[in-house]
N, C-alpha and C positions, 0 to 999 in steps of 0.2 A: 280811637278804636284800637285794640291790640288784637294779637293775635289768641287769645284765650275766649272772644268773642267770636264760637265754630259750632258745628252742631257735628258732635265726633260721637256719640253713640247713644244707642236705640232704645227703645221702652222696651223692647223683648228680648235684645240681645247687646248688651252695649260694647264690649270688650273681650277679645279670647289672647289665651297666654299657653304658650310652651315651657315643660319645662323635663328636661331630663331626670330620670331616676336611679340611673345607673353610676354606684364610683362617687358619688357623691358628685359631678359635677354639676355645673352650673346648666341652666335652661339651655338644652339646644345644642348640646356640647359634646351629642352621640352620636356613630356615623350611624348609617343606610342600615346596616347587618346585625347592629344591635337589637336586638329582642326584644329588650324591658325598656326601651324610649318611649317617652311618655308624653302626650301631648296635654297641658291643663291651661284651661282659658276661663277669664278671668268673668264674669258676665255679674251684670246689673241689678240683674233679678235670677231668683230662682227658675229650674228648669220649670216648674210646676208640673202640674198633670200631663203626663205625657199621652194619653187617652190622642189618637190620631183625627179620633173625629169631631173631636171638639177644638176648642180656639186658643186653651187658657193656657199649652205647654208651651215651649218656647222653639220656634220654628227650625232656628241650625239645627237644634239637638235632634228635633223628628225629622229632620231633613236627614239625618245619621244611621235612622232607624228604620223609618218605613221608607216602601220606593210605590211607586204608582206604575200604571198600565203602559205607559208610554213617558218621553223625556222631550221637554222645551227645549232644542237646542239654538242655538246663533243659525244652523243653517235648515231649522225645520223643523214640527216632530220626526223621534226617532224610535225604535223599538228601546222596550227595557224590560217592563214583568212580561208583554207582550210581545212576540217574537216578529207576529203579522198580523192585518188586520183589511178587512175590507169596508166597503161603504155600500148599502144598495141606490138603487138609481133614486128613490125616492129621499134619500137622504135619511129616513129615518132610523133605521136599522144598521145596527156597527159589530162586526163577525170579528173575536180576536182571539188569535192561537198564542194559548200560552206557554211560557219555558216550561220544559221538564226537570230541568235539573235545578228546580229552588227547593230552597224548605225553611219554614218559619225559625227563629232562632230557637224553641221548642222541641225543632224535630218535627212536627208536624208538617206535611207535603203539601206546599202552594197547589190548586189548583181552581178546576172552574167552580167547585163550593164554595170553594173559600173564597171566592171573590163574588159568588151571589151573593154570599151571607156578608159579606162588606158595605156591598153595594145596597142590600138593603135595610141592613143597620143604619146606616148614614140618612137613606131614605123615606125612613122609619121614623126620625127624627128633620123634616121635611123643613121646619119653618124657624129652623133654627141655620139651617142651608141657602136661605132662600133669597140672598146675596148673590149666589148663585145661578144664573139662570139653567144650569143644566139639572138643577135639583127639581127644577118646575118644571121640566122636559122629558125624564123619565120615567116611560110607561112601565116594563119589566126588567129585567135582566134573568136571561131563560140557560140553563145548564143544555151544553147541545153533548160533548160528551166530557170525557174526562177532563180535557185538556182543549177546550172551545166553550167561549160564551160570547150570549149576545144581549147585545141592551137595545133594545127599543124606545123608541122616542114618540113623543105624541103629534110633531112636524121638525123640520131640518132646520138642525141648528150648527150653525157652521164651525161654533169654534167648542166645539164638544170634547174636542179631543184636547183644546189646549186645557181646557177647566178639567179635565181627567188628569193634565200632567202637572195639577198645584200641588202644592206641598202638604195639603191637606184641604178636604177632607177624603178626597176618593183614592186612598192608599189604605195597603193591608194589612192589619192583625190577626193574629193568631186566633181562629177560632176558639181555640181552652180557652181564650182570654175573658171572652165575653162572659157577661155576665145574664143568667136567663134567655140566652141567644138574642141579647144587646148588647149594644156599647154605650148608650142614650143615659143609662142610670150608674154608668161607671164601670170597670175594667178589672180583672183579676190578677193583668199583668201588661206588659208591654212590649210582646214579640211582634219584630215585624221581620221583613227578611232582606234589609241592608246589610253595611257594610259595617257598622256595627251595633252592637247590644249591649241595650243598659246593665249594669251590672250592680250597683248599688245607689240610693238615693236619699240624702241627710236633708230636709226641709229649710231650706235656706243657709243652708252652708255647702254643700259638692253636688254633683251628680255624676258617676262613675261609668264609661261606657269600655268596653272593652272589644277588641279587633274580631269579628266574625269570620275565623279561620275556615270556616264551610262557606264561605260567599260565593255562590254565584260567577261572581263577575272577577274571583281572585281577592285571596287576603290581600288587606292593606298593610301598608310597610306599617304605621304606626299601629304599636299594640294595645297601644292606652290612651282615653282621651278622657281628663277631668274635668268638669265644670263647676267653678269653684265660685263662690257669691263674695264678690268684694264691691265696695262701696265706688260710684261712677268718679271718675276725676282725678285727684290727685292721690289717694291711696293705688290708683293701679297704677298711674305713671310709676310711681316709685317701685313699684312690684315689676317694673320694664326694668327702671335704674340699676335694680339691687339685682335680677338676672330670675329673681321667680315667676316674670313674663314674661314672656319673648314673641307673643304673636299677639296682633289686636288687628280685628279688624269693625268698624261700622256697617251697619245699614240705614235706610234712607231715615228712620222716623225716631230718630232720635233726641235723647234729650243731651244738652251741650254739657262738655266735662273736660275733653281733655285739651291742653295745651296745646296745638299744633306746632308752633315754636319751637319748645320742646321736644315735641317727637321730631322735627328737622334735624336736631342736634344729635339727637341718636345717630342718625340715616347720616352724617356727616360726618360721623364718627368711625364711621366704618363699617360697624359691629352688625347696623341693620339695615333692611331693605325697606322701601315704598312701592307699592303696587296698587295701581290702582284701575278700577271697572271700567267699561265704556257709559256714557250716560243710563241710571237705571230708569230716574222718578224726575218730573220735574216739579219746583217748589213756586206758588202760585198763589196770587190774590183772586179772591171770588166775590164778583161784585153781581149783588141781588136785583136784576132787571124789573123785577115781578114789584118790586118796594115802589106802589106810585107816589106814595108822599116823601118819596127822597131821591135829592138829586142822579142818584147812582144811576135811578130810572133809565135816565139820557143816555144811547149810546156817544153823544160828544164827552157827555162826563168822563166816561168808560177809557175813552180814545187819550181825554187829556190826558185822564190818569196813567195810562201806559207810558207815553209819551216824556211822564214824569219821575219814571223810575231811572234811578242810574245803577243800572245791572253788572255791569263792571267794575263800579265800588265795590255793592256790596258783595260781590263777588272776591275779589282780591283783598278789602280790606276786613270786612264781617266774618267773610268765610277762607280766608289766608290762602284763596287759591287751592282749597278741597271741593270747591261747585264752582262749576263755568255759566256764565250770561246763558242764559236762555231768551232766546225771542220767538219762539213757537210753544204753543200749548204741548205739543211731543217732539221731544228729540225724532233728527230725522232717522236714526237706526231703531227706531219702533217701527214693527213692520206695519206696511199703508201709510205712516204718517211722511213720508218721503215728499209732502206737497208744496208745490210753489207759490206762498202768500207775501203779501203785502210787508214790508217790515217797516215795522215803527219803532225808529231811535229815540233813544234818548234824546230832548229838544225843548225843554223849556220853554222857549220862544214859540215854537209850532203849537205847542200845550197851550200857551195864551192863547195865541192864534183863533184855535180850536173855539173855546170858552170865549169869548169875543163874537166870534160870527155865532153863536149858538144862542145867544143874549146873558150871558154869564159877565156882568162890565163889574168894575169897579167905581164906584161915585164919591165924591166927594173926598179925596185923601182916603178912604177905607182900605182895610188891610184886607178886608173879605169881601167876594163878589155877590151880587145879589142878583135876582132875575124874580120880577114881578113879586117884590116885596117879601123874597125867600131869600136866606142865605143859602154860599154853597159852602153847606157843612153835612160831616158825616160822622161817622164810627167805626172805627178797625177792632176786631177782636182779634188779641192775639194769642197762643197758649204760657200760661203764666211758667210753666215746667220749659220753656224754651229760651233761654235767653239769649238767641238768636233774634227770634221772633220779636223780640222785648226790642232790640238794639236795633232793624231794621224796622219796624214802625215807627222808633222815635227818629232815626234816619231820613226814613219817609213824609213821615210827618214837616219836619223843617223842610225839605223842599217842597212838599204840594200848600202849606204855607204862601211860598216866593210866587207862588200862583194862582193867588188868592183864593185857595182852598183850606179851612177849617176842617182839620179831623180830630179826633178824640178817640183815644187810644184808652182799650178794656183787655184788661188780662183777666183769662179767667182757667179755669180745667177743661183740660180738651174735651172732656163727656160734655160739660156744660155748651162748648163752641159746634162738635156735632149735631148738639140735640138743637142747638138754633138755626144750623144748614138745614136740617128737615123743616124745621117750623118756619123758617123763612123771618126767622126775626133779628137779622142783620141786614146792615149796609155793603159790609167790606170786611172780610175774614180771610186769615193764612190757611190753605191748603197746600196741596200735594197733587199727581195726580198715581195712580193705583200701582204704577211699576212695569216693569217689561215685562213681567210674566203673566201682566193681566192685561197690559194693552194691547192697542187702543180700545179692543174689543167693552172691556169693566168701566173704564172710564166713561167708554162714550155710551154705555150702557147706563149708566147714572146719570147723567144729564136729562132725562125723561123721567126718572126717577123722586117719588114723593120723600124718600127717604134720606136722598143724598143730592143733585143739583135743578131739583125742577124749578126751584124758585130761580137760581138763576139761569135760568134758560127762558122761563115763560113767560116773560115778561119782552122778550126781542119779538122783532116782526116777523120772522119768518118760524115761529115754533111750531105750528103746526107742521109746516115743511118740513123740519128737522125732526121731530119725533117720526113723522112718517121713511124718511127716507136709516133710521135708526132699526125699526121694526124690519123694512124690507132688506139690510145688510146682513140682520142677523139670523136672517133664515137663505139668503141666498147659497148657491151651488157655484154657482159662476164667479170664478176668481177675477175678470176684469169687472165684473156688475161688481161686483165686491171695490174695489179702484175705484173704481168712478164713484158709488156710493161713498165712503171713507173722505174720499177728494172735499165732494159737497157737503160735509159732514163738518169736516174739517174746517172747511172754508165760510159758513154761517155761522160757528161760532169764534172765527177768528175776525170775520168784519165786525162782529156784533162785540168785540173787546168785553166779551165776559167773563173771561179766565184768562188773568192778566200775570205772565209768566216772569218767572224771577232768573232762578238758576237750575239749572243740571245736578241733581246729588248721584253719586257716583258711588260704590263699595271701594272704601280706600281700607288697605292692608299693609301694616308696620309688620316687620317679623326680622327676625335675628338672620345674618346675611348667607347663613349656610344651609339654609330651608330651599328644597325645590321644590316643582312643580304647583305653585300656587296658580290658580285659577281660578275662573268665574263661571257661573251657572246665566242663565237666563233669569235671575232673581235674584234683587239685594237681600233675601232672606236667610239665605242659608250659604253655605260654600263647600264644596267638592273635598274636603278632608282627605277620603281616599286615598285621593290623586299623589299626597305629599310626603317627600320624606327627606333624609338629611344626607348631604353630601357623603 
């Protein structure tokens, strides 16, 4: 395995690049006080539609543009379109006073219309949201006066506020924008009231954003931000090499391209920096409890298979030390997920062990076990656009092999690998889980879910249990009911080894050495732009 064997950037956003404008020099090569420095990043794909309420534009850039009612921080929500806000006792009703001093990139004045007509544009468009549970929880949203609104709910839902602070879809545009006072049948334009605004957009070659000197919250040092469509891999390394990029960073769901190595040698060079996230997503096998005519059935299967990962390898030598071992389905800095489980090491020998006491033997010299005249054979699906995925199955594969396990490895297109986690027509498939801006809350909201892990959930013995104590987290009031719920939550689907954890993916950030203030959001989707500028 070499180092070119990584998963360094995303289906939505794979790669961004600096590059100065000024004097002709080179990317990055302008101080603080220059004007015309120009920030242009290198990305995988085009910005696409940047329409806020839908899915298909690319999330840094709306992350640029639009801002939402409140902000996911490390130590909490925080105010942001919203100045304050309260709760009624009943949980359903949520009062938020908004800033006065916004205005859409337009000109046109943020206030409580413009955020009815947001809110029920998005609304409006119900089932398209409904991924969502706060989109199935929203009764009204009522104008109380200029500068207050309130949304009503149909019962308390606790994490309302965090699903208000995604990236999309409950952020705002410009009223002029809509189209027929929708946003549903497409857009007239793309104002929202960040820190900055689009400015021009070529269909798979740039998209042009420019610094929002009326912000809000304070222009940003950078006055220009490009996004420019270059090919994943080795045309942008060399666009690092040659100085016409100078900042790259990943998020979690990536397809593999760039050299890690390489980028080392940079960072060794002097010239650039590494920075990188705290744990965002963790990267995970999803084994189908519900499948009774396959072994995976068996929680022993489940157990050996864990048992049979070596997360360490593939961590340092697959992923060149960009993802750390993971042995918990969430990292512990997801909030709730802080719980004390059982750890199961790497162990080959305990992995027989397992399969042995379970009736899983091997007879006769066979290379594979049998149990009442069944093999233990399965199927991995892996995404064929990963070859990560590709390199840590065939990985996998040879050692659950040495323990008398047969699997058989399918690449296919991740739509194709989705639509069989709904249908429940796998064994054993690479996932993820949803990110820190969605958990624990999205994640474990899916595991009851027809669309995303019921199959592997429904099949363990205590699923009833689990859907039930699922329903009663997400309407609780009470932060310690909330603990303890999350705890058991937590804890049924870690005995039941049906989400069997790999590694930690993290936001790792290359950038040329004289770039400040990089930092992190509460989401590998986007990153704080704003915040940066050059010595």
């Amino acid at each position: 395995m070499t180092g070119r064997m990584v998963v360094w950037m995303i289906v939505l956003l794979g790669s961004v690049g600096l590059l100065a404008s000024c004097g002709g020099d080179q990317a990055g090569n302008t101080g603080a006080a220059d004007q015309d420095q120009e920030l242009v990043y290198a990305t995988a794909k085009d910005t696409n539609d940047m329409n806020p309420h839908f899915y298909a534009g690319s999330m840094p850039a709306q992350g640029m543009v639009y801002e939402s009612l409140v902000e996911n921080t490390e130590d909490g929500i925080k105010p942001l379109l919203a100045e304050s806000w309260e709760i009624s006792e009943d949980g359903k009703v949520y009062t938020f006073h908004l800033r006065q001093d916004v205005q859409f990139h337009d000109g046109e004045p943020f206030n409580a219309e413009a955020v009815k007509k947001n809110i029920e544009a998005v609304q409006s468009n119900a089932s398209t949201h409904s991924w969502i549970k706060l989109s199935t929880k929203i009764v009204s949203c009522n104008v109380i006066d200029a500068y207050t609104i309130e949304l009503v709910l149909s019962e308390p839902y606790y994490p309302t506020l965090l699903e208000l602070s995604m990236t999309r879809p409950y952020v705002f545009l410009s009223p002029k924008d809509f189209v027929n006072g929708e946003t549903k049948d497409g857009v007239n334009g793309y104002n929202g009231t960040g820190p900055f605004k689009l400015a021009e957009q070529k269909v798979d070659q740039y998209a042009i954003f420019e610094a929002n000197e009326t912000y809000w919250g304070g222009a940003p040092s950078l006055k220009k931000i490009t996004a420019k469509v270059l090919p994943a891999g080795e045309t942008t390394y060399l666009a690092l090499q040659k100085g016409e990029v100078n900042f790259l960073f990943t998020d979690d769901r990536g397809t593999d391209s760039l050299d890690v190595e390489a980028m080392n040698k940079l960072v060794e060079s002097g010239e650039f920096q590494l920075v990188r996230s705290k744990p965002m997503n963790t990267k995970m096998i999803v084994a189908n409890s519900s499948k009774l005519d396959s072994p995976v059935h068996e929680t022993a299967v489940r157990e050996a298979i864990w048992h049979a990962v070596d997360r360490e390898t593939i961590s340092q030598q697959i992923y060149n030390g960009t993802e750390t071992a993971a042995d918990t389905l969430f990292s512990s800095n997801v909030n709730y997920a802080n719980v004390d489980l059982m750890k199961r090491s790497y162990d080959l020998e305990t992995a027989k062990q397992i399969l042995d006491e379970a009736g899983w033997v091997l007879d006769n010299g066979d290379a594979i076990r049998t149990k009442n005249g069944n093999k233990l054979a399965m199927k991995l699906y892996y995404d064929t656009h990963s070859s990560s995925q590709k390199t840590q199955a065939e990985f996998l594969q040879h050692a659950w092999k040495s323990i008398g396990m047969e699997v058989t490895l399918i690449g296919e297109e991740s739509t194709s690998i989705a639509n069989r986690r709904s249908t429940g027509e796998y064994d054993l498939l690479f996932n993820q889980t949803w990110g820190l801006a969605y958990d624990p809350q999205s994640t474990v909201a899916a595991f009851s879910s027809t669309s995303s892990y019921y199959h592997t959930t429904s099949g363990i013995e205590k699923a009833d249990e689990l859907y039930k104590k699922i329903e009663q987290v997400m309407v609780s009031q009470d932060e310690e009911t909330r603990k303890s719920l999350y705890a058991d939550i937590i804890n049924i689907v870690h005995e039941e080894a049906v989400f069997i954890p790999i590694t930690n993916g993290s936001v790792t950030v290359i950038a040329s050495a004289d770039l400040q203030g990089i930092s992190f959001k509460q989401t590998q989707f986007e990153l704080p732009f704003e915040r940066m500028q050059f010595e």
